[in-house]
N, C-alpha and C positions, 0 to 999 in steps of 0.2 A: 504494500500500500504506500508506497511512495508518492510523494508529494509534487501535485499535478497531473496525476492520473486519478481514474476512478476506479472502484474495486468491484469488480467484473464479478458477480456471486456466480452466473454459470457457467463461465467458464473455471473457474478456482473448484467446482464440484466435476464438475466435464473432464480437467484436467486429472485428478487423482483417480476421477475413476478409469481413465483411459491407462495409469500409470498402474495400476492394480490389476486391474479384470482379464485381458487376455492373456497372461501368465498363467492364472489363475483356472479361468475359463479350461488351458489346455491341459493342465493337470489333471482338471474333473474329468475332461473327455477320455484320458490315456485309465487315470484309478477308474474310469467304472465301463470302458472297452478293451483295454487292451491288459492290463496287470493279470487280470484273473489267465489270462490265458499263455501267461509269461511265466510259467512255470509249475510246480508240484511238488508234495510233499505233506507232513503230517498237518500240518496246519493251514494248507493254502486254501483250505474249502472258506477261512474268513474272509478273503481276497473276493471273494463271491456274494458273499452276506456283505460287505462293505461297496460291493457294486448296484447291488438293489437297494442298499440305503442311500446310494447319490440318483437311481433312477428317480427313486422315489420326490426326493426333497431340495432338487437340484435349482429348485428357480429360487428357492431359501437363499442358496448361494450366489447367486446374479444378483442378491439384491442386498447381501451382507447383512442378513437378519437370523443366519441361521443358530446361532446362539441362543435364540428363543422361539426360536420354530419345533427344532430337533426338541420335541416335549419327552421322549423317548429316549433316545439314544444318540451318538456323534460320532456314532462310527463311520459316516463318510468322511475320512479325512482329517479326522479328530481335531489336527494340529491347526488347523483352518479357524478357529476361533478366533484367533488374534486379529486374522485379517476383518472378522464382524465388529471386534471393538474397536480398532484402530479406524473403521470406517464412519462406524457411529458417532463417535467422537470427532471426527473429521466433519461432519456433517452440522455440530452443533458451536462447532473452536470458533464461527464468527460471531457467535451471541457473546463470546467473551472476549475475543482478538479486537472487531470491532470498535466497540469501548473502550478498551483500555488505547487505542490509537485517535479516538473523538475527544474522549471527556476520562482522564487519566481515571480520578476520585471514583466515579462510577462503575471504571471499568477494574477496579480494585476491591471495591466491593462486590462486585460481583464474583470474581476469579476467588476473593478470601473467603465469601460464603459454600463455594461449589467445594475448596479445599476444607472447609472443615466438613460438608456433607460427604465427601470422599473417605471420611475418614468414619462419622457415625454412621453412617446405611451397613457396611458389612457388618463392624463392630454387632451393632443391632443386631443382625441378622443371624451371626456367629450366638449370639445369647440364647435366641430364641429357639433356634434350631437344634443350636448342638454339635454341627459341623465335622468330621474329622480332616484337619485342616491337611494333615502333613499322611504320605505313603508311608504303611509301614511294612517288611519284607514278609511278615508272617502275619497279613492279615487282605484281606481282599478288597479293594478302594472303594468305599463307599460310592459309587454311584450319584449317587443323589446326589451329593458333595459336588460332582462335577458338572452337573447341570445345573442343580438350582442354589451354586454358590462362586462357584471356579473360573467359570465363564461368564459369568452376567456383568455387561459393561460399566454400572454402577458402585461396583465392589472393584473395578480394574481401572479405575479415572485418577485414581490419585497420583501416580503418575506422572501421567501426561498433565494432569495443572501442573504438579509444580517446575514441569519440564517450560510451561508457557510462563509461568514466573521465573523460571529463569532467563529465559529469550528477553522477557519484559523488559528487567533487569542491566540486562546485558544492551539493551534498543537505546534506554535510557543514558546510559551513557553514567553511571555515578562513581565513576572513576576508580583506582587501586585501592583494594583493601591496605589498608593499617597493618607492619607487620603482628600486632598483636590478634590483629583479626582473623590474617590470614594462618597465625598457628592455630588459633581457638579450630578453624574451619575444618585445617589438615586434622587436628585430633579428634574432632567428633566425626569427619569422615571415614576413619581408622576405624571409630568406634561402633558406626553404621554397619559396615562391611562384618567387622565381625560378627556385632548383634545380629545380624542375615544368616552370616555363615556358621554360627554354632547355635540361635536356638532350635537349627534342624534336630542335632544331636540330641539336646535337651528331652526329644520327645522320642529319641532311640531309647533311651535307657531302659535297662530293664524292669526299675526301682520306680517307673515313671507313672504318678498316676493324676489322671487326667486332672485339668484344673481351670473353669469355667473363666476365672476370672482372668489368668495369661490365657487363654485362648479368644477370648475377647479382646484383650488387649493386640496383641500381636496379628488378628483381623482389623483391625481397626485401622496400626501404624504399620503393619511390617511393609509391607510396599513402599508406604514414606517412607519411610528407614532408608530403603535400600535406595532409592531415586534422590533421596538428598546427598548419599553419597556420589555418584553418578554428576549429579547436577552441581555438585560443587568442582567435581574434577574440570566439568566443562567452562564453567566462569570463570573460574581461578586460573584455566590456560588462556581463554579469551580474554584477560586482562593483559594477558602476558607474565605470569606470575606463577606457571606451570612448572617450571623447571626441568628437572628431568622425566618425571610421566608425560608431561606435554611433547617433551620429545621423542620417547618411545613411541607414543599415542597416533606423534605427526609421519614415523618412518613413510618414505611412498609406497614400499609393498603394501601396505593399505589400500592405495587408492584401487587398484585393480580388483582387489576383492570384494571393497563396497562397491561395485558396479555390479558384481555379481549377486549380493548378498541377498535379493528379494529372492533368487534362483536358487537359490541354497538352501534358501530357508523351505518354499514349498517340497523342494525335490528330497528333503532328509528323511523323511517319513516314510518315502514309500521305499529308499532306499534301503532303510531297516527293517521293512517290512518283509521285501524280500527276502534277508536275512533270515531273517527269523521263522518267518512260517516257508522256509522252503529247508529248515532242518530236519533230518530224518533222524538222526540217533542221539541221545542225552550228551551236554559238553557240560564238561569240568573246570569252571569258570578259579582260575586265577588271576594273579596281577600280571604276569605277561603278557596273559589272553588279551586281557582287559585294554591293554596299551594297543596291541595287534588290532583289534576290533576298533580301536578310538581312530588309528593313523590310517585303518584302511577305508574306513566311512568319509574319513576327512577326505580325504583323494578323490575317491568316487563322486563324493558329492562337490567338490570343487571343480571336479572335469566336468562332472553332469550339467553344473549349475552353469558353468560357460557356454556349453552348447545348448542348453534347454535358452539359458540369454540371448544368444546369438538369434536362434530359431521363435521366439516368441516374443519375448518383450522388446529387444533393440528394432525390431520393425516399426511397431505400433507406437513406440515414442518419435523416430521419427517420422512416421504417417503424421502424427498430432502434431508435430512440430510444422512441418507441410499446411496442416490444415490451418493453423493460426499463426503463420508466418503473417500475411498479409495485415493481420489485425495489429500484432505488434510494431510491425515496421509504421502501420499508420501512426499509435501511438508513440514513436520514439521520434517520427517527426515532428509530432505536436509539440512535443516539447522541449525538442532543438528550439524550434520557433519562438517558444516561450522564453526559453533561456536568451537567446540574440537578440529579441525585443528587450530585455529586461536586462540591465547590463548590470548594476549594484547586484543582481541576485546572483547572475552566474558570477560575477570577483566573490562573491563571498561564499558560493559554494567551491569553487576553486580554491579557495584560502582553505575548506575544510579539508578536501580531498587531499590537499599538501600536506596539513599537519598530521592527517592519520597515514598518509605516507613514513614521514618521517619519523612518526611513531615505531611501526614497523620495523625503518629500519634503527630503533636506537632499542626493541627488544631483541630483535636480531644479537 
């Protein structure tokens, strides 16, 4: 939303969905024509029951609703959830993007009320229910848990606000933290990450017995937890004040496999599916194995995910690009034009564009 342009609503929904759906789209078509018939074994007949659950509920997915369709079960495609909340949410980010770019106070109020309803709706929910929040190895996943708790966009928004509090943040321009700020930040980051990463354990234990009140708690914040870690990594290098994770973070072998990354993510699942239900005799699961299995999936789905890019998505972004080439180039004339009529504006957006220049190069 840049200034001097106007904020196009269908094309900002036209666009993502163009950037999602035919990836998406041909994965559906390959899980529920072609997988079932790509092989055999003691468990491939699921590959079959997974094929008539996308017959079935397939338009659920064209329209990113199936998170609350699938009233039954999510076995087409399981993993596919993400893409329903990530869309819904997409759908709603200009009732709070918006305002907070018209009218700051508004648009803060609103984003603080959505971040604390982010936080009571699971909470709530987690109470009332009962929930078994975490997988245990000798117990069978509640179900229910993962329809009517796991996946509903409501319980999975916290998140992405305070992901848009941080963007805000970052828009705003409120300059370098304080080194005092910036250790407080680093130490409660540390403290996120771990909080995430050990109250899994917490509910391994043997001696472990269940406890309404941390299970409500950690419904409520654990998601915050973990995304304020995340979200502070990302401010703190966009300051310039990252250091050395900022620089790990930036290596360019990056760049190539976020191009891939949306193809990675769809193609993992059926990858291990294969795995999995095309085995015929019990395996003796070690840490070798374990390593063996992690580094051979990785590869698989890093080649798959290139060529499934190649073949599905790198088309249809530049078709879309094609398509609204013309719209853009009209707008970047308009406001050349605007800019050349207006000379004080463009010296002083030039004046900007210099000092974040040389910003850059003095964190360099």
């Amino acid at each position: 939303m840049a200034k001097g342009r106007k904020f196009n609503l269908l094309a900002y929904y036209v666009h993502r969905y163009m950037r999602l759906t035919p990836s998406f789209m041909a994965l559906l078509s390959i899980a529920t024509y072609i997988l079932p018939k790509m092989g055999s074994g003691a468990l491939w007949q699921s590959t079959k029951i997974q094929s008539d659950c996308c017959k079935e509920k397939w338009w659920a997915k064209l329209l990113y609703i199936h998170n609350y369709v699938y009233s039954h079960d999510l076995r087409c495609l399981i993993h596919t959830w993400y893409l329903a909340v990530d869309m819904q949410l997409f759908w709603v980010s200009p009732l709070i993007v918006y305002p907070l770019y018209k009218k700051h106070k508004l648009g803060l109020i609103i984003l603080s009320t959505a971040i604390v309803a982010s936080v009571i709706t699971p909470a709530v929910i987690e109470a009332l229910n009962k929930y078994q929040l975490y997988f245990f190895p000798d117990e069978k996943y509640d179900h229910e848990t993962l329809l009517h708790f796991y996946v509903l966009t409501s319980n999975r928004a916290g998140p992405w606000l305070l992901g848009i509090l941080t963007g805000y943040l970052l828009a705003t321009d409120h300059g370098i933290p304080t080194p005092g700020l910036r250790k407080t930040g680093w130490i409660l980051a540390v403290l996120a990450f771990a909080y995430s990463l050990f109250t899994y354990r917490i509910y391994q234990q043997e001696y472990y017995q269940s406890n309404i009140y941390f299970k409500t708690f950690n419904a409520g914040v654990g998601k915050h937890i973990w995304a304020f870690g995340i979200c502070w990594i990302i401010y703190i290098s966009l300051v310039g004040e990252g250091g050395i994770i900022c620089q790990f973070l930036s290596f360019p072998m990056y760049l190539p496999l976020g191009r891939i990354s949306y193809s990675i993510y769809l193609l993992h699942y059926v990858v291990q599916t294969m795995e999995i239900k095309s085995v015929r005799v019990p395996m003796y699961i070690n840490e070798f194995q374990m390593v063996n299995f992690y580094v051979s999936d990785l590869v698989i789905c890093i080649f798959g995910g290139f060529v499934f890019c190649l073949m599905f998505e790198s088309p249809f972004l530049v078709l879309e690009k094609l398509i609204f080439a013309h719209g853009t180039e009209r707008i970047s004339q308009s406001s050349v034009e605007n800019e050349t009529n207006n000379p004080k504006r463009y010296s002083k957006k030039k004046f900007s564009i210099e000092n974040k220049s040389n910003n850059l190069k003095f964190y360099e």
